[in-house]
PyMOL commands that place a pseudoatom at each C-alpha (Angstrom):
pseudoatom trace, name=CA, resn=UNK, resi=1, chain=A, elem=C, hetatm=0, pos=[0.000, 0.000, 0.000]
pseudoatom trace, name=CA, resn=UNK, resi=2, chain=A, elem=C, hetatm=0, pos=[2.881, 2.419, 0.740]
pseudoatom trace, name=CA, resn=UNK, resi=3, chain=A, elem=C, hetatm=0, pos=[4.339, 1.758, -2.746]
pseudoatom trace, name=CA, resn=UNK, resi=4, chain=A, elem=C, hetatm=0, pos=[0.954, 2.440, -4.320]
pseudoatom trace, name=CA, resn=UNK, resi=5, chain=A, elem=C, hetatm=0, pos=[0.831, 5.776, -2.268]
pseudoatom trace, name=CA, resn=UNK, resi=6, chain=A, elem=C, hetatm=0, pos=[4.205, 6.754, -3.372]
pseudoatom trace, name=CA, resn=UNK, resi=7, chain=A, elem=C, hetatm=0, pos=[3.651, 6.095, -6.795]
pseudoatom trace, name=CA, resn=UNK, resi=8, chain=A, elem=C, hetatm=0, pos=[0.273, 8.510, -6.957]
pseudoatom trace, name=CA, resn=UNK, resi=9, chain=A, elem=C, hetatm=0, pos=[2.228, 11.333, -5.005]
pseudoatom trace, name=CA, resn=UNK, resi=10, chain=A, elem=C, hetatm=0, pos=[5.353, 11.069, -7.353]
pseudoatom trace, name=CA, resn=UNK, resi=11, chain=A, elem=C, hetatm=0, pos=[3.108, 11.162, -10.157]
pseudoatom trace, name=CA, resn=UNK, resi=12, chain=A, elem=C, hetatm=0, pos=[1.083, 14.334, -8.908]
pseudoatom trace, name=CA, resn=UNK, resi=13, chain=A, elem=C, hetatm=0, pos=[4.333, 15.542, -8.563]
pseudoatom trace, name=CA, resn=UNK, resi=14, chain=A, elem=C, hetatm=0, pos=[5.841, 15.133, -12.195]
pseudoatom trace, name=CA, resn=UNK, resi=15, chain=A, elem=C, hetatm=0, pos=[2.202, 16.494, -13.477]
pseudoatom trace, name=CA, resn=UNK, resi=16, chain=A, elem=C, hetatm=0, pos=[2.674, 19.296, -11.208]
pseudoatom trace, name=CA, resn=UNK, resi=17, chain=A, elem=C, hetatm=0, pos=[5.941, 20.590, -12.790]
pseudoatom trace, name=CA, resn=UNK, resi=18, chain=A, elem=C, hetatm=0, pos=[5.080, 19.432, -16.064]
pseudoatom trace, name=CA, resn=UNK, resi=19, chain=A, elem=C, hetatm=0, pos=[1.879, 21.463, -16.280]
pseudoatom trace, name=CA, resn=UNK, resi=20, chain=A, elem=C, hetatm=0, pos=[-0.103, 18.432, -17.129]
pseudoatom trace, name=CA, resn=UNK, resi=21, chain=A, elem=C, hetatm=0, pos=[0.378, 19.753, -20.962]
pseudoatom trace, name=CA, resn=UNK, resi=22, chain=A, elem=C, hetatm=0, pos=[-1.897, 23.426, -20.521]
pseudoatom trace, name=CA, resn=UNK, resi=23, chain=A, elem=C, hetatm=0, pos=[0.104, 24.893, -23.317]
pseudoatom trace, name=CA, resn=UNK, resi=24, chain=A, elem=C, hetatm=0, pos=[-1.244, 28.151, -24.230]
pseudoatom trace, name=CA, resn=UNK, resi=25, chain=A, elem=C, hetatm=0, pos=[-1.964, 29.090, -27.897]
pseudoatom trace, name=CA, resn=UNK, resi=26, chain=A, elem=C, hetatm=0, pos=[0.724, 29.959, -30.260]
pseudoatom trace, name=CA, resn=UNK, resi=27, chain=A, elem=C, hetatm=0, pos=[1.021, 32.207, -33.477]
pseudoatom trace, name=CA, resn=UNK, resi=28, chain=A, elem=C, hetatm=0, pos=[0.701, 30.134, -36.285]
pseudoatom trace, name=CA, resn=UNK, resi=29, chain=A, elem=C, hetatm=0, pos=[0.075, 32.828, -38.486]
pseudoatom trace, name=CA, resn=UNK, resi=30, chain=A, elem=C, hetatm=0, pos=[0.704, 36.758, -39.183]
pseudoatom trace, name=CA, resn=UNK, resi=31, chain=A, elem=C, hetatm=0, pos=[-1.573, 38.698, -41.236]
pseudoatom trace, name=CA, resn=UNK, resi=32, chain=A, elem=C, hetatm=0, pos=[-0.617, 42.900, -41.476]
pseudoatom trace, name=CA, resn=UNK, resi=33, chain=A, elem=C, hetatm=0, pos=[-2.808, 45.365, -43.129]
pseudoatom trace, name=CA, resn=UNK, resi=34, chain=A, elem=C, hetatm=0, pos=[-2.706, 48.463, -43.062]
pseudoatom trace, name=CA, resn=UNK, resi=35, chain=A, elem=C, hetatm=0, pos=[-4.641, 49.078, -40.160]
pseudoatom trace, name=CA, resn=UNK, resi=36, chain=A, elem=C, hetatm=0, pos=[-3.834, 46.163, -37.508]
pseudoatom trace, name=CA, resn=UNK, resi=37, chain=A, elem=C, hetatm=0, pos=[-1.357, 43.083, -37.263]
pseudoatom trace, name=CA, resn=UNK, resi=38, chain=A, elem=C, hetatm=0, pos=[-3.294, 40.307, -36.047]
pseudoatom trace, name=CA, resn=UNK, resi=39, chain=A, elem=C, hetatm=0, pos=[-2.281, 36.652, -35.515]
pseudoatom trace, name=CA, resn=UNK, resi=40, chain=A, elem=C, hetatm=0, pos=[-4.086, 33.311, -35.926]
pseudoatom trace, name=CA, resn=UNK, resi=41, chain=A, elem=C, hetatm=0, pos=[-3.526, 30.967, -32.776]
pseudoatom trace, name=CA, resn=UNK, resi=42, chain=A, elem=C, hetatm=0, pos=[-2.740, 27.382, -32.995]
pseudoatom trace, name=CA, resn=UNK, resi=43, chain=A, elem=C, hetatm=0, pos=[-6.592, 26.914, -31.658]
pseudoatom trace, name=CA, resn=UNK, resi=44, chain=A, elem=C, hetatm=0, pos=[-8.435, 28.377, -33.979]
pseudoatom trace, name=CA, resn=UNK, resi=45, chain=A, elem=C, hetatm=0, pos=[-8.795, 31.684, -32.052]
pseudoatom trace, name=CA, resn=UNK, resi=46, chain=A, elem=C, hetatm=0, pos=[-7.687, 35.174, -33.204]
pseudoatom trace, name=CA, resn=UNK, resi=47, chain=A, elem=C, hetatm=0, pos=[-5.210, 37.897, -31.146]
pseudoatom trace, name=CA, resn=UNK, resi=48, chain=A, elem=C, hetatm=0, pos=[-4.565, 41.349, -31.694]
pseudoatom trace, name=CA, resn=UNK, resi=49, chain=A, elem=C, hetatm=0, pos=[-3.001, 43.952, -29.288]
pseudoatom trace, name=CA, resn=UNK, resi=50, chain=A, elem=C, hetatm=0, pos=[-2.801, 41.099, -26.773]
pseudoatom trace, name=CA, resn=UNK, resi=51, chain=A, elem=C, hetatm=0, pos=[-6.700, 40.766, -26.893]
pseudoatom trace, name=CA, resn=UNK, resi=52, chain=A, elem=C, hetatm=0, pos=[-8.144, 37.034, -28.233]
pseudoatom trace, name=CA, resn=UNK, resi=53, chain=A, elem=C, hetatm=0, pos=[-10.952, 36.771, -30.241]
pseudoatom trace, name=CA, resn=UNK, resi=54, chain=A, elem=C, hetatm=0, pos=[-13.515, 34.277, -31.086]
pseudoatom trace, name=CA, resn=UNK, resi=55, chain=A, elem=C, hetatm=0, pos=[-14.481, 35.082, -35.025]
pseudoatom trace, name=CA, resn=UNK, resi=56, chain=A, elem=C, hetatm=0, pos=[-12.904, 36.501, -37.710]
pseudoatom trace, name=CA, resn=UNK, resi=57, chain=A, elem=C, hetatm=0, pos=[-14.744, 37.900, -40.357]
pseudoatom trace, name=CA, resn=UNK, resi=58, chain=A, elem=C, hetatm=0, pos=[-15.024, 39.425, -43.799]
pseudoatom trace, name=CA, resn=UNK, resi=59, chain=A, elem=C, hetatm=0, pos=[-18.151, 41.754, -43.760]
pseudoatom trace, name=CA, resn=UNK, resi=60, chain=A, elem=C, hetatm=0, pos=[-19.386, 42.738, -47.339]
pseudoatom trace, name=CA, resn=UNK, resi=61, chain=A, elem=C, hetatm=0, pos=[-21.857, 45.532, -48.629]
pseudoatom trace, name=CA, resn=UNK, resi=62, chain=A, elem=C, hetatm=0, pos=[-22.266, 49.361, -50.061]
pseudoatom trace, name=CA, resn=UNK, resi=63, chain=A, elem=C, hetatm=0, pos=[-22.368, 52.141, -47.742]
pseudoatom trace, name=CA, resn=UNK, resi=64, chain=A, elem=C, hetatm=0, pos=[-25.199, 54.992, -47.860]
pseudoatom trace, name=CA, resn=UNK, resi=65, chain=A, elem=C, hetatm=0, pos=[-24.263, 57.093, -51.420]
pseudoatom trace, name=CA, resn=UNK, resi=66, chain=A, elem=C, hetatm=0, pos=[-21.439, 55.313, -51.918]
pseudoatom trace, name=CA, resn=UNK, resi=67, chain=A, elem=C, hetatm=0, pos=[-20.174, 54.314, -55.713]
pseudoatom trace, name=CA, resn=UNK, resi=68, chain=A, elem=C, hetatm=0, pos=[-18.708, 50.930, -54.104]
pseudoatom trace, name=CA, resn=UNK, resi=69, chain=A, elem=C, hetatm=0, pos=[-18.576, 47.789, -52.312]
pseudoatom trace, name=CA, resn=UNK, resi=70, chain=A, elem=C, hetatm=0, pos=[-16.337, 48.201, -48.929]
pseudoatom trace, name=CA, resn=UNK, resi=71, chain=A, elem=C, hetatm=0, pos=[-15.060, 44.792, -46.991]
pseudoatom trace, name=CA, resn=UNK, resi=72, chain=A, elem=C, hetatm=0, pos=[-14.791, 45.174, -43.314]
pseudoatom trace, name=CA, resn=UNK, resi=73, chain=A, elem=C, hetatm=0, pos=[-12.223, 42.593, -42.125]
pseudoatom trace, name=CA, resn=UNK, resi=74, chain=A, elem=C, hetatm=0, pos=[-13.055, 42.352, -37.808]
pseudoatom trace, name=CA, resn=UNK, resi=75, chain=A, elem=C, hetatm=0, pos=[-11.835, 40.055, -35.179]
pseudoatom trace, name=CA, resn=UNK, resi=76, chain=A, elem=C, hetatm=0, pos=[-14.405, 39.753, -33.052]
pseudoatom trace, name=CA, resn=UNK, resi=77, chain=A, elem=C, hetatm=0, pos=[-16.155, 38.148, -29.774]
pseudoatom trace, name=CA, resn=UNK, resi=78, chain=A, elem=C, hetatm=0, pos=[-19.121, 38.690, -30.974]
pseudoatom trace, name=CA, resn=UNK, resi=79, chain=A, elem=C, hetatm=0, pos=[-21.030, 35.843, -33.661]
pseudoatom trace, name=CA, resn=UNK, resi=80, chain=A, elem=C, hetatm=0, pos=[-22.670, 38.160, -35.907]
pseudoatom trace, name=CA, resn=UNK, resi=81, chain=A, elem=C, hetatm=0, pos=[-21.806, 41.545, -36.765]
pseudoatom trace, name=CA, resn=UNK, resi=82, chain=A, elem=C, hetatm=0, pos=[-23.933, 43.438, -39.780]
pseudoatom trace, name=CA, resn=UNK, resi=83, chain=A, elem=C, hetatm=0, pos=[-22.718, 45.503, -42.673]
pseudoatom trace, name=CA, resn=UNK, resi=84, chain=A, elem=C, hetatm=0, pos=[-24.636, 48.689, -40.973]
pseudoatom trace, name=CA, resn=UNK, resi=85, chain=A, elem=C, hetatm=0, pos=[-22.426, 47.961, -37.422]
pseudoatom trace, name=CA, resn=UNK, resi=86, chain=A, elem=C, hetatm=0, pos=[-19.300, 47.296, -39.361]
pseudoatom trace, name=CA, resn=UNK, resi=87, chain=A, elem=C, hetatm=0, pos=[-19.458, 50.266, -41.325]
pseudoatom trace, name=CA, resn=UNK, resi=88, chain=A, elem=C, hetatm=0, pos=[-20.441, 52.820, -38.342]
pseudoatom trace, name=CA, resn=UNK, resi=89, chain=A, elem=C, hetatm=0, pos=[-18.139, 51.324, -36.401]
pseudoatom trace, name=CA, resn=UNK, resi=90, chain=A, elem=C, hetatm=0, pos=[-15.118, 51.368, -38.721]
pseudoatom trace, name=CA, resn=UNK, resi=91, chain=A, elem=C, hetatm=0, pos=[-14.433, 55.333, -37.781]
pseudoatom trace, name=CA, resn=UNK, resi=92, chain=A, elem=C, hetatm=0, pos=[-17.683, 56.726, -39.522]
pseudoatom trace, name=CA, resn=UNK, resi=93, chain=A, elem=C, hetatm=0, pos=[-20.194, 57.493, -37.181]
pseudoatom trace, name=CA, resn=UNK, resi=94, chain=A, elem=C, hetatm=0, pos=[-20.517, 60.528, -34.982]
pseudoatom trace, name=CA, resn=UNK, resi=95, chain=A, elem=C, hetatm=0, pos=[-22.216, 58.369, -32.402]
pseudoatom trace, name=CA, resn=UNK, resi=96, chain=A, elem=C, hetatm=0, pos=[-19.890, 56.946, -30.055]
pseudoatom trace, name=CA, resn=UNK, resi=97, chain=A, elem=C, hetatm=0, pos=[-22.192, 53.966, -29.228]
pseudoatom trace, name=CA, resn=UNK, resi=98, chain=A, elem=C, hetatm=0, pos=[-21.971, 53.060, -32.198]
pseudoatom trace, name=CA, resn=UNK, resi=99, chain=A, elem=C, hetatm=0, pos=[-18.238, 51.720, -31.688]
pseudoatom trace, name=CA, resn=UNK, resi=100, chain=A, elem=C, hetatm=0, pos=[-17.159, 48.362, -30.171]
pseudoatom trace, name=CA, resn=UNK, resi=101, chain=A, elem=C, hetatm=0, pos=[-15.557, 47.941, -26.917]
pseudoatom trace, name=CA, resn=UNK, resi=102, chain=A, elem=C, hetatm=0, pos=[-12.109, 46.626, -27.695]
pseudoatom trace, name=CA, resn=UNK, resi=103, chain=A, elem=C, hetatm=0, pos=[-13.021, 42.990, -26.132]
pseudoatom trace, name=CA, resn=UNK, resi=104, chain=A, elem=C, hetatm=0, pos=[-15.971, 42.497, -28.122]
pseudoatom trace, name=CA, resn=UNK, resi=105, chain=A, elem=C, hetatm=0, pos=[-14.723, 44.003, -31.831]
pseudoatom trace, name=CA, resn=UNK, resi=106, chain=A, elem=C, hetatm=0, pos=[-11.605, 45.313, -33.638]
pseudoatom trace, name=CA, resn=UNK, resi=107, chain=A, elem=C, hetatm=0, pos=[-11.558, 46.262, -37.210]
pseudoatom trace, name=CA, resn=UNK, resi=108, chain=A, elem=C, hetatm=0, pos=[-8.315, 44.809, -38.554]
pseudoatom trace, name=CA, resn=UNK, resi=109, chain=A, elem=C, hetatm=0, pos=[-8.802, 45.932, -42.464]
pseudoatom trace, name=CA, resn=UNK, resi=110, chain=A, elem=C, hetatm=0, pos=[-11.249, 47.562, -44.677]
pseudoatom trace, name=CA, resn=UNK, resi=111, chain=A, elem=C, hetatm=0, pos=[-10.898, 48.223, -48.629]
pseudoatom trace, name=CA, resn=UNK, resi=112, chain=A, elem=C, hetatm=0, pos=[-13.291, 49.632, -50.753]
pseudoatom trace, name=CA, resn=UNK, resi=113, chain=A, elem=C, hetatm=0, pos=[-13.999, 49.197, -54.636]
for i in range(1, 113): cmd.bond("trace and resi %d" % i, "trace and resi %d" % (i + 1))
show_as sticks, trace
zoom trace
């Protein structure tokens, strides 16, 4: 019974300085723009500015009077973000709500035409 004990504590130990394998994420790939550098993670998620986000995604569609299509490019923690949101909160409303807080939302590209 001892030798059973001191098997299961040695083994706690070793797991114990080993970390018991809770690697964080790592880069696995860099993306600049013009706007942001952002990172894909080895889990699927997305960082930028030391913030880690759920989603990234490529939001499509023509702004009020404009001649063109415009892609938003956001990392975001939230699922679903419309055209309308992306646009206003890309830097062109006057309405401060209408920007995200920095954990939800970052725009990490745009282009137009």
């Amino acid at each position: 019974m001892k030798k059973a004990t001191a098997l299961v504590l040695a083994l706690v130990c070793v797991l114990g300085i080993l970390g018991c394998g809770n690697q964080p994420p790592e880069r696995t790939k860099t993306f600049e723009s013009d706007f942001k550098t952002y990172y894909k993670m080895s889990d699927g998620t997305w960082e930028c500015n030391g913030h880690i986000y759920k989603y990234r995604m490529e939001i499509k569609g023509t702004m009020p009077n404009a001649a063109a299509e415009s892609t938003f490019v956001y990392l975001s923690n939230i699922k679903n973000i419309s055209f309308e949101q992306a646009w206003r909160a890309a830097g062109l409303s006057s309405n401060l709500e209408d920007y995200f807080d920095v954990d939800d939302a970052v725009l990490v590209d745009w282009t137009a035409g």
